[in-house]
N, C-alpha and C positions, 0 to 999 in steps of 0.2 A: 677808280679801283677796278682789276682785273677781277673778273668772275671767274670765281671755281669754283667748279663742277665735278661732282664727285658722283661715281656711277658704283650702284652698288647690286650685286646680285648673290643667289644662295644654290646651292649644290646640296642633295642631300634628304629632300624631303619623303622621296619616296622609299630608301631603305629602310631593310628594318634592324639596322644597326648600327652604331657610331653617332658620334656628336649632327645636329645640320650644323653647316658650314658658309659661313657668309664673307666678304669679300667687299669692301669699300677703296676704291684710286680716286685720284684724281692727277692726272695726267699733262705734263708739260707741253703744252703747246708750242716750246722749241726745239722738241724732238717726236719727232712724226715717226710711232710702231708701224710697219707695213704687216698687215695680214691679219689685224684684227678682225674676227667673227666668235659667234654664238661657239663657246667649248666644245658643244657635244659636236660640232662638224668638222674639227681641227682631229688632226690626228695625236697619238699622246706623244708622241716627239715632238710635232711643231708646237703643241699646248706645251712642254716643258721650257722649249728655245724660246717662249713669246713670256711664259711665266719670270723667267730670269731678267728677259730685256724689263720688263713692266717691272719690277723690282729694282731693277738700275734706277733708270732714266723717268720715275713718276713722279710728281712731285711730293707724293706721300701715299702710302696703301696701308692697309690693314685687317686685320682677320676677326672677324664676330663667329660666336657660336652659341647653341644649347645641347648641353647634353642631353643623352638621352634621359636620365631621371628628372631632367626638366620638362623636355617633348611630353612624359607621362602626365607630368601633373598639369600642364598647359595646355596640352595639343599641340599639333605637329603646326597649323600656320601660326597659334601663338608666339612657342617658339621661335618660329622663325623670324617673326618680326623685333622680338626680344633680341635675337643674334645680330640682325640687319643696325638695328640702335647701338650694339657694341662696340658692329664694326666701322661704324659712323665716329662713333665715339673715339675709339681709338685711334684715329687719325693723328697723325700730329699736327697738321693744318687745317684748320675748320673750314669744313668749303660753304657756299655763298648760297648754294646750291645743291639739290642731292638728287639724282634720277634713280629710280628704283626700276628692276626690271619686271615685270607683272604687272598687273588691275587694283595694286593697292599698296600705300605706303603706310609705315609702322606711324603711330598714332605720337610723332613727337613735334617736336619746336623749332625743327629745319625749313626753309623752304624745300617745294619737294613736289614731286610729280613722278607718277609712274606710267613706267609705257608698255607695254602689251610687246611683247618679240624683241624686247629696245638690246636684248646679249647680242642681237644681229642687223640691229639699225644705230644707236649708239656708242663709240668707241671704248667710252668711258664705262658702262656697262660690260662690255666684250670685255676687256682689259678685267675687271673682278670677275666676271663668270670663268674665267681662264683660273685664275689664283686661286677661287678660292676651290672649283675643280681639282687643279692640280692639288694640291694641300689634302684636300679630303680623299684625292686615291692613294696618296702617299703614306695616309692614316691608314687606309683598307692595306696598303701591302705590307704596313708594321704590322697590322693585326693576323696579318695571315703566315705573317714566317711565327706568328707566336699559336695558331691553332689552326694548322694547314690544313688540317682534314675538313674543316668549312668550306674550303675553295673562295676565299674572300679576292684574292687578286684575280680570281678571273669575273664574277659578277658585282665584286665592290657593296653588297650587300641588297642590292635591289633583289626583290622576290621570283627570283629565276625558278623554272623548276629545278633546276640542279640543290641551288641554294634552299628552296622548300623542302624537297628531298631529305637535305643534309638536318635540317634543323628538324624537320621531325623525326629523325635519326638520331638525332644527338644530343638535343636539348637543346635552348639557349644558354648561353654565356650571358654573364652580367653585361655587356655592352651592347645588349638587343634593349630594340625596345618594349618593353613587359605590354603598355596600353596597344601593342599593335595583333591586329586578330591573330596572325600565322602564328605569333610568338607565344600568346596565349594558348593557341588551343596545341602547339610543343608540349608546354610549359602544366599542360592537365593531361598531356599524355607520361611525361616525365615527372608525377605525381607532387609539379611543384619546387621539384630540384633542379636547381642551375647546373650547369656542364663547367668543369673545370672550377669548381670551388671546394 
């Protein structure tokens, strides 16, 4: 029996807005992606043309996530291990195998191993840190033709100063995350009231 391998990585943990976003392929080894690396080094062109191909030709992908009302009540690495298990889950082929990108895999009944840098050593890693990337900036620039005045497609919700700026400005919106300090201390300057509700 052919081992599958299934690389799974997450985008997402450091903003302070939107779902994390996690990412599980496994990839046919009779179609070889050229130019697989680490998302954050690709450009968001070539991340969309690699997004697409990895969506043809893998032998199965899939998207895990937690919202942010989840992130609150869990913590941000909870969650994300919850989301990584999703996206594992969600699969339509169970791989044989599961590479996680980071110093720890979610606490389930896979084999499984995680690698330290592995979105840039790894294919099958590279291949999810790509999609589930792509997917979670796609989310940031829905959310941003819906409340442009955050500037959400230009920092994707990481705590830029622009983005800090804007949110102690303006309040947060429901799809911040409330447990995250910046948002909180918004959130006791705007005496508790959400923006756009």
């Amino acid at each position: 029996m052919t081992e599958l391998i299934a690389g799974v990585d997450e985008v997402g943990r450091g903003p302070l807005v939107g779902d994390v976003v996690t990412a599980a392929v496994i990839l046919d080894p009779r179609h070889k992606i050229n130019g697989l690396a680490d998302s954050k080094k690709l450009s968001e062109k070539k991340r969309n043309t690699l997004a697409a191909e990895i969506k043809q030709y893998a032998l199965a992908w899939s998207i895990g996530r937690a919202s942010p009302r989840e992130i609150d009540e869990l913590n941000i690495l909870h969650a994300t291990m919850l989301a990584m298990t999703r996206a594992v889950k969600g699969l339509s082929i169970q791989p044989t195998h599961v590479m996680v990108d980071g110093n720890r895999c979610p606490n389930w009944h896979y084999s499984s191993e995680s690698v330290v840098k592995g979105d840039g050593l790894i294919a099958e890693i590279s291949a999810a840190s790509i999609i589930a990337k792509v997917t979670r900036d796609q989310e940031m620039l829905a959310l941003d033709l819906q409340y442009p005045e955050y500037g959400f497609a230009k920092h994707k919700g990481y705590p830029t100063a622009y983005h800090l700026a804007k949110l102690a400005e303006l309040g947060p919106l429901s799809q911040y995350r409330m447990s995250f300090k910046p948002v909180q201390q918004s959130l006791a300057l705007h005496d508790g009231q959400l923006a756009g509700s």
